[in-house]
N, C-alpha and C positions, 0 to 999 in steps of 0.2 A: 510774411516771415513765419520759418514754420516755428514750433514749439521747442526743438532742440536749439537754433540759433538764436531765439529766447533768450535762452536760460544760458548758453553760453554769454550772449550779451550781458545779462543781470550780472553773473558770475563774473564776470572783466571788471566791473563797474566796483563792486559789492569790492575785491580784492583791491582794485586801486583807490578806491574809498582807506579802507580798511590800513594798506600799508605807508599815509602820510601821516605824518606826524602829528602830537593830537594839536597842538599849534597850529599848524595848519589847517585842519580840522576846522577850529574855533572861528579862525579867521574868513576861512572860504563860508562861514554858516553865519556870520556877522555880517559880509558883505550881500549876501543872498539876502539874508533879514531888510538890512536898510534899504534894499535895492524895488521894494514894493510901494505901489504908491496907496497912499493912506486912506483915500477915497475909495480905492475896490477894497482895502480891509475891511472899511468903516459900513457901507451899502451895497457891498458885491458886487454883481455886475452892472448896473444901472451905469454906473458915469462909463465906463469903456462902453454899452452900448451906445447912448448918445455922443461921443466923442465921435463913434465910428458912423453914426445917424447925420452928425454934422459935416463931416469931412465929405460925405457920402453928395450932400446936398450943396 
C-alpha cells in the first residue's frame, strides 16, 4: 500500500469516525472495551500463546 492510499484510508476512517454521533461513539467504544478477554489484559500474551501452543498439539 503506497503512502497516498494510506492516508486516504486513515482519512475515510478518521471522517466516518468523526461524523456518528457521540452515542454512537460511546457505544461502539463500550462494546470494543467488553469485547477483550481479561487474561491477555491481566498477563499479555502468555495465555493466547499457550491456547494457540495447545490447539497447535
Amino acid at each position: 500500500m503506497s503512502g497516498n492510499d494510506y492516508l486516504k484510508f486513515m482519512t475515510e476512517q478518521i471522517v466516518s469516525y468523526i461524523d456518528l454521533p457521540p452515542e454512537e461513539r460511546k457505544k461502539k467504544h463500550n462494546e470494543k472495551k467488553s469485547n477483550k478477554i481479561v487474561a491477555n489484559r491481566w498477563f499479555g500474551i502468555l495465555p493466547f500463546a499457550y491456547r494457540t501452543w495447545r490447539k497447535k498439539g
